[in-house]
N, C-alpha and C positions, 0 to 999 in steps of 0.2 A: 504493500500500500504506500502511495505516494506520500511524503512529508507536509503539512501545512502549517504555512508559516500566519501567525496567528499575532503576533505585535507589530504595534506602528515602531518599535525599536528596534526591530531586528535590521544587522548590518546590512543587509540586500535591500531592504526596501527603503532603511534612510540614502542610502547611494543611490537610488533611483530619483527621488525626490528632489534629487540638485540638478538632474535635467529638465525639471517642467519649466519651461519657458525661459529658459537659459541659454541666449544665445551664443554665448561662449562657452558651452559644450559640444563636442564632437556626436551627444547623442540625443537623442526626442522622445516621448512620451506619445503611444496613440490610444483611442481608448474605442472600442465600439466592434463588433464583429465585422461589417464589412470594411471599416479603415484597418484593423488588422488582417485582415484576409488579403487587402491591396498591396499591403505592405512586405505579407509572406510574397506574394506571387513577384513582385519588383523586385525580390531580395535587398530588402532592408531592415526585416525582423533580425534580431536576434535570440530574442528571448517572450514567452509567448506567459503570460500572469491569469489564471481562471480563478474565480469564485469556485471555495470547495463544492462539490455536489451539482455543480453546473459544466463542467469539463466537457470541452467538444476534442479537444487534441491532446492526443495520448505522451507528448513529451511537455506539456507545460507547466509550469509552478502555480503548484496551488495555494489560494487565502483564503483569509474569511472575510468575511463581510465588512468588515470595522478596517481591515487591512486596505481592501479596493478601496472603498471611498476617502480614504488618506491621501490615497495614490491619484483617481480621479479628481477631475477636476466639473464633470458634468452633474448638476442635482438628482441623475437618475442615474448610475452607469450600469452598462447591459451587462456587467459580468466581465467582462474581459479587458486589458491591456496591454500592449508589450513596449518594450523598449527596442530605439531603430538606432541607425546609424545614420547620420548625414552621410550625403555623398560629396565628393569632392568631384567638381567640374570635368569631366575627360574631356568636351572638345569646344572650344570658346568658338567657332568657326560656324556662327548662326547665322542662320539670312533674313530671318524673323524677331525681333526682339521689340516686347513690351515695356517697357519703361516709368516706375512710378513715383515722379517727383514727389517725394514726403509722403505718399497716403497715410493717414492715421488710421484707419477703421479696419479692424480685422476683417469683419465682413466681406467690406469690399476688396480688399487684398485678395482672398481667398475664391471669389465669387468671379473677381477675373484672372486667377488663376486658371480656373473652370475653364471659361472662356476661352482663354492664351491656347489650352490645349483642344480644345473641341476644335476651334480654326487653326489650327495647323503653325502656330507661332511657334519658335525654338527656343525662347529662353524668357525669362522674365526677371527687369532687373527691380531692386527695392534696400532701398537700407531699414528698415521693419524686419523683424526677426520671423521667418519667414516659418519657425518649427513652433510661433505661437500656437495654445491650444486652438484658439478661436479659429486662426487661420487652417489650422489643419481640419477643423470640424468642416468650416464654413465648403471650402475646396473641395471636401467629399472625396479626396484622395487624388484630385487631380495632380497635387505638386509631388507624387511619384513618376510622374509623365512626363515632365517637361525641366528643363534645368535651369535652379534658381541662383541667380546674382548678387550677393550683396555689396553696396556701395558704399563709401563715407561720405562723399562729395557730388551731386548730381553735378554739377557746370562739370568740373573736372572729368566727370568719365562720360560723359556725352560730349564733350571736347576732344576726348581719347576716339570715341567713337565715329565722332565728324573724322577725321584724320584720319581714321583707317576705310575711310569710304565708304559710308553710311548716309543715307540722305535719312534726315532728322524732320518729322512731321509732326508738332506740336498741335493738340486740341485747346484750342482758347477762344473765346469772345471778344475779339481785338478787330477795330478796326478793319483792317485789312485782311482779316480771315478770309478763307477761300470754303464755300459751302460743299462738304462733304463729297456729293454728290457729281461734283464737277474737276474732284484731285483725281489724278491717274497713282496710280502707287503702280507703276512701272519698276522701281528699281529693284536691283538684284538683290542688293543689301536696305531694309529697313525698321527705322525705327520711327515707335509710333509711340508718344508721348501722355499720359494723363497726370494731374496737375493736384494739387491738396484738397478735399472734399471743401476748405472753405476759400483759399485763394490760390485754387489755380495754380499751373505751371508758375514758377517763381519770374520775375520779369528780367535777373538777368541772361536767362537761357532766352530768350527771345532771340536773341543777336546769334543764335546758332542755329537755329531754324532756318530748315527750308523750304519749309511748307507751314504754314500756319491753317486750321482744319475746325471747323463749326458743324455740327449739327442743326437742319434749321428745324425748329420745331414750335408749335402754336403753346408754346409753355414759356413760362421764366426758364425755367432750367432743369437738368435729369439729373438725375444721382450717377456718383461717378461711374461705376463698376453695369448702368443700364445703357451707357455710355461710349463703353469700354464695346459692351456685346454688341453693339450696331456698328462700332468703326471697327473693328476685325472684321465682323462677318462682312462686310464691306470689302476691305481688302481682301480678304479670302477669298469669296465669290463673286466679287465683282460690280 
């Protein structure tokens, strides 16, 4: 009979607990049957945590009850969690790349992560800690898909990215915007920019821009990440 580990003290499980939402850890926290199941299949599990008495997989570590919800971070957790490994980048060599000046909202992080990968984008960049739990929930396991970026300086690596031959196409409400509907996103290499849920792309990235990009719509304004799913699918399709 398998061991269960039955304190919030025991050394395995306070070592787990310094990864939730720790971006300076090389490892993540998932919680939910189908984000771990995404997770085995991607190979990014390591280690697989069931509720005693509820065990789907015959090599995982078992708790109790009082144990997962320590560990969780959800007011309901379905029983299970494991610990993953980030990945480390293998090929920076994308032709598709999403770009997101400051977003703050897990949500919407996560929701155009979704996105990034349904249209066929190759990488998504963000200085937001990208193995938040929120983001990981919200994504539904899209960012095993697709390869994540983290940034210190947006001007400076969109600067980096101008230079290496990227045409840079910023979403803003500027004057001189070009509606949606009338940009060609022709080029080989692109990046397509969205801006902080309350101001927008920052104004001195302006001056990098190649394109400056509006949605016209009979509203004040959309939420970033409803935003995000029209100008991809846009580029994607056409």
């Amino acid at each position: 009979m398998r061991k269960v580990i039955t304190s919030n003290q025991n050394t395995k499980i306070k070592e787990l607990k310094k990864h939730i939402n720790n971006n300076k850890s090389d490892f993540f926290i998932v919680e939910g049957y189908n984000l771990v199941e995404e997770a085995i299949n991607k190979k990014y599990c390591l280690e697989i945590y069931e509720l005693f008495g509820k065990e789907k997989y015959s090599d995982s570590i078992l708790v109790s009850d009082n144990v997962l919800n320590s560990v969780c971070t959800t007011k309901n957790p379905e029983g299970i969690f494991a610990l993953c490994k980030k990945e480390n980048i293998k090929n920076n060599n994308f032709e598709k790349i999403v770009f997101l000046d400051n977003l703050q909202d897990p949500g919407n992080i996560g929701t155009i992560i979704r996105s990034s990968v349904a249209f066929e984008f190759n990488a998504v960049f963000s200085n937001s800690n990208f193995y938040n739990d929120k983001i990981i929930r919200s994504s539904q396991g899209a960012l095993f898909n697709i390869n994540l970026v983290n940034y210190n300086n947006s001007f400076l690596e969109l600067k980096k990215l101008k230079e290496d031959g990227y045409k840079l196409y910023g979403t803003t409400l500027s004057s001189n915007s070009i509606p949606l509907n009338d940009v060609n996103f022709d080029s080989k290499k692109i990046v397509i920019i969205f801006g902080n849920e309350g101001n927008g792309i920052k104004k001195e990235i302006y001056d990098l821009l190649d394109f400056k990009v509006y949605i016209p719509i009979k509203f004040e304004s959309l939420n970033v990440s409803v935003s995000a799913g029209i100008v991809l699918n846009k580029i994607s399709n056409g």
